[in-house]
Every structure is written in C-alpha cells, then in structure tokens.
N, CA, C and O atoms as a DFTB+ gen file, in Angstrom:
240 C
 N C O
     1  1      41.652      -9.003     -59.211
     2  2      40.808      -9.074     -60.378
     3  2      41.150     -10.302     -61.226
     4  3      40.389     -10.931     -61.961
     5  1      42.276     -10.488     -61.010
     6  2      42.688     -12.107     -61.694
     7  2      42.511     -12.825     -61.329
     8  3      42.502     -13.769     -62.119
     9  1      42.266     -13.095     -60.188
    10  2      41.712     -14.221     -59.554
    11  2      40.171     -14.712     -59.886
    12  3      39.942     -15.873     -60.227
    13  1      39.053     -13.630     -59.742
    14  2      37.903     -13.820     -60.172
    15  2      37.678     -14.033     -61.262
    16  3      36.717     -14.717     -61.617
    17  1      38.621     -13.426     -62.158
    18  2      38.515     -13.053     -63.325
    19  2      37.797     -11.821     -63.802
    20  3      37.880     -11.626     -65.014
    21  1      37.071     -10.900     -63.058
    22  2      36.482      -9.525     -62.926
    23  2      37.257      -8.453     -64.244
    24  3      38.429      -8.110     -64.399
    25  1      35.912      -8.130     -65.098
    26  2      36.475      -7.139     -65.750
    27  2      37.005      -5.407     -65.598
    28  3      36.245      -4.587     -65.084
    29  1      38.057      -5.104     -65.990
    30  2      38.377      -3.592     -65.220
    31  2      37.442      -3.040     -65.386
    32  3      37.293      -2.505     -64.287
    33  1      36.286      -2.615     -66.234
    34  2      35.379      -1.515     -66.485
    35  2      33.952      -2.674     -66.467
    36  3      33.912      -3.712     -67.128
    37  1      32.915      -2.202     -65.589
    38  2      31.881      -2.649     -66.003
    39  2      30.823      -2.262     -66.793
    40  3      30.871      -1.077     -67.122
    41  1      29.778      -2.962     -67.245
    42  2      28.990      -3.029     -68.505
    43  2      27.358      -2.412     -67.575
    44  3      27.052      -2.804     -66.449
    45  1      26.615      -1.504     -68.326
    46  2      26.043      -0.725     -67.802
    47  2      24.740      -2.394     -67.180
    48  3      24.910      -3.584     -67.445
    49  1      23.497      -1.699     -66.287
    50  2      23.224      -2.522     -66.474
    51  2      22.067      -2.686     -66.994
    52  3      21.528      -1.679     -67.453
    53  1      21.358      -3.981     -67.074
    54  2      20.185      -4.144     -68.714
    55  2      18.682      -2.725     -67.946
    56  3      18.006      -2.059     -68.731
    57  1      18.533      -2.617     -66.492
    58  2      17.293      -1.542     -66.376
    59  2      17.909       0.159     -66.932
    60  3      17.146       1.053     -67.299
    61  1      19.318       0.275     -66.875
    62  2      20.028       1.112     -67.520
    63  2      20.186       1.524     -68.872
    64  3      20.073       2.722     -69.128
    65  1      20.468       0.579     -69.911
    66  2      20.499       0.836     -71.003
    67  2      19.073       0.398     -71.701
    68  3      18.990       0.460     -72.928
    69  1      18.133       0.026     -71.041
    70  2      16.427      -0.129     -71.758
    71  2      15.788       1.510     -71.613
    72  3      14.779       1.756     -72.275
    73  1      16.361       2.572     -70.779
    74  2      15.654       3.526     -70.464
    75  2      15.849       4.296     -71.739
    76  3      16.924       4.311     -72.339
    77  1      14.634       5.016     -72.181
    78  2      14.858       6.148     -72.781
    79  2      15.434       7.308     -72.755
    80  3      15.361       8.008     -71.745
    81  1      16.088       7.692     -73.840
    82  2      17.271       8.848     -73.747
    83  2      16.357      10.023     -74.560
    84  3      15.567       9.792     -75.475
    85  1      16.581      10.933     -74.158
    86  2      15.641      12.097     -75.450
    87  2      16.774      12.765     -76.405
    88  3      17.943      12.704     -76.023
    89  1      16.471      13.386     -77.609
    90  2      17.658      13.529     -78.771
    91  2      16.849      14.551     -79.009
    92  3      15.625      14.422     -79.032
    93  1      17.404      15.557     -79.188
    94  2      17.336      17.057     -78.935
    95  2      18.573      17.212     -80.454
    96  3      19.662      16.651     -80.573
    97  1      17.785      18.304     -81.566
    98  2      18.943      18.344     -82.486
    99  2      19.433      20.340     -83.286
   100  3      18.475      20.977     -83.723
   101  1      19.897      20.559     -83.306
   102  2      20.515      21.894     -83.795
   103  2      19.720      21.886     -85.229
   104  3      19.885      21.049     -86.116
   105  1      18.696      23.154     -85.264
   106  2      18.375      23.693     -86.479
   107  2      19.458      24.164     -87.377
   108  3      19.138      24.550     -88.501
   109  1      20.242      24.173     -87.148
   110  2      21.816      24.979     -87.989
   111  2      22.529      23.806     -88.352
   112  3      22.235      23.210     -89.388
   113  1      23.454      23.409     -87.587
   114  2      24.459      22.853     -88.194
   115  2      23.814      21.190     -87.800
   116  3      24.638      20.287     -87.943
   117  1      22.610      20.843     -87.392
   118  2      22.021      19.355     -86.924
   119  2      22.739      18.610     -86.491
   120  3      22.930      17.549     -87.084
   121  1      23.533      18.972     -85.043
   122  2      24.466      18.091     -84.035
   123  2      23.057      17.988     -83.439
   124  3      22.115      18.778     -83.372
   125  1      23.288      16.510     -82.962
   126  2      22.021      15.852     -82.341
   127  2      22.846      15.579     -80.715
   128  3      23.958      15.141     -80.417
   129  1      21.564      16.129     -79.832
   130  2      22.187      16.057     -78.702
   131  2      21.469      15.175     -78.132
   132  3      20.274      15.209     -78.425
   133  1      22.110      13.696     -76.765
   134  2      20.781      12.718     -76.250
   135  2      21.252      13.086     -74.543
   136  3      22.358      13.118     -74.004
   137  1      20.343      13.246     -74.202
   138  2      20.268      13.520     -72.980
   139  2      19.230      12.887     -72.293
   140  3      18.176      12.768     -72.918
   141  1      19.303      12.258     -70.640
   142  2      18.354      11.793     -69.772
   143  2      17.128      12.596     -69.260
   144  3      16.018      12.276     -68.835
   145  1      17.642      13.523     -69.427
   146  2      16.651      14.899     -68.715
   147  2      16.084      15.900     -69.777
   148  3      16.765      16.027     -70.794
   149  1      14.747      16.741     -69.664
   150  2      14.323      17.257     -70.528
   151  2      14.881      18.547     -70.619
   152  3      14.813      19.087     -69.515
   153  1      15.424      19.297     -71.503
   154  2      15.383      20.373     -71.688
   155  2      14.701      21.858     -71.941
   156  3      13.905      21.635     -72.853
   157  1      14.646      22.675     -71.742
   158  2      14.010      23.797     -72.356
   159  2      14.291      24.787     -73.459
   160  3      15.038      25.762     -73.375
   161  1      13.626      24.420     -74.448
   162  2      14.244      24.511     -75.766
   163  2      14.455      25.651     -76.281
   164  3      15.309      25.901     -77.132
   165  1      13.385      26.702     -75.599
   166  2      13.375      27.878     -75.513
   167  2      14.254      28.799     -75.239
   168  3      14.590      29.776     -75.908
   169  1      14.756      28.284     -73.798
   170  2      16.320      28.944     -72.876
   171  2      17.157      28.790     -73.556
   172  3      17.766      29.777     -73.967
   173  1      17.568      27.363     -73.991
   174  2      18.905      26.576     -73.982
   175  2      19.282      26.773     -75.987
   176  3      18.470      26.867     -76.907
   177  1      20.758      26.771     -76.021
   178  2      21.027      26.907     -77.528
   179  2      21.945      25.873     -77.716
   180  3      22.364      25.129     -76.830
   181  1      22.339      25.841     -79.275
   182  2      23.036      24.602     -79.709
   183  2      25.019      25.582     -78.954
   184  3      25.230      26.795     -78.926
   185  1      25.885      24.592     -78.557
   186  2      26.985      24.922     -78.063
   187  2      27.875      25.126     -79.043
   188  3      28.887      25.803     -78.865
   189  1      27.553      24.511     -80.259
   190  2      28.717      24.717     -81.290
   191  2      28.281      26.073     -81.940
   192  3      29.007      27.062     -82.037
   193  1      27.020      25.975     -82.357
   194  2      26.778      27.392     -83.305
   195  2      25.845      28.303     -82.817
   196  3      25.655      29.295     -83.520
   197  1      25.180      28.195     -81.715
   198  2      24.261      28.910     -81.134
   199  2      22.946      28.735     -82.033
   200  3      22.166      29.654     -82.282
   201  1      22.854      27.771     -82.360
   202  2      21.491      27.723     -83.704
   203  2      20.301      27.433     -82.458
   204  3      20.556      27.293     -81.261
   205  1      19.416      27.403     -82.876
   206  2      17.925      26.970     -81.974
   207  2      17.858      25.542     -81.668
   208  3      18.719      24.863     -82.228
   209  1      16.965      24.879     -80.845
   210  2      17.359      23.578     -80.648
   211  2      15.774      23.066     -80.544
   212  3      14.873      23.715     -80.012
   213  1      15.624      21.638     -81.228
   214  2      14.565      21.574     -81.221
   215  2      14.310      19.760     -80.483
   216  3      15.329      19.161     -80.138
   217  1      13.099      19.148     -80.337
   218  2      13.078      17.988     -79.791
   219  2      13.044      17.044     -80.963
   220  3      12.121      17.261     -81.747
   221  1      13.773      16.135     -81.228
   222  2      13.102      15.305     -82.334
   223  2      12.235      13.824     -81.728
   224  3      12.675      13.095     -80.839
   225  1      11.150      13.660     -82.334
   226  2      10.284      13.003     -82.104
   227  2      10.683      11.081     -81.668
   228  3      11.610      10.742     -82.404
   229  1      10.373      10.246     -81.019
   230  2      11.005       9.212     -81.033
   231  2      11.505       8.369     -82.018
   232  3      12.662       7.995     -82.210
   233  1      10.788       8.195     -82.436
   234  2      10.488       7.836     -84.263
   235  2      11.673       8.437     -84.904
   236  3      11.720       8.049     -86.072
   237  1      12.660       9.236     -84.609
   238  2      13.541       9.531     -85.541
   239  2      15.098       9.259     -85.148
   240  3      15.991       9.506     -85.958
C-alpha cells in the first residue's frame, strides 16, 4: 500500500453516494431512521421506544 500509495479504507463511489436513501422517523421520541429499502410502516416499530414510524417526505 506504500508503494502505490493506496488508501487503507476506500471512499464510496460517486453512482453510490448520488442514490437516494429514504428517512423514516419515530412519532415518539423522533429518531430518524435512513435506510436503502422501503419499509412497512404498518408492521415495523421504532427500536428504541416502540413509538409508530412514519415516512418523512423528501423535502425534509
């Protein structure tokens, strides 16, 4: 790695970090969760307080 000069950890790459993430947030205590994949908001609860979980819009 010294030779190339190669960094130990690499940097994501640019079609990687342009993608949209979705942010999903706790009606209770509003821990905002971002995730790649959609959830079902219905099933699924907040992990810290069990509050309801809702989608927040892109815009926010």
């Amino acid at each position: 790695m010294k030779q190339t000069d190669s960094p130990r950890f690499c940097e994501q790459l640019p079609s990687e970090v342009s993608k949209q993430r979705l942010q999903y947030k706790c009606t209770n205590c509003e821990l905002i969760f971002k995730r790649k994949r959609r959830i079902n908001t219905q099933k699924y609860r907040c992990s810290k307080c069990g509050g309801r979980i809702k989608e927040l819009v892109s815009g926010d």
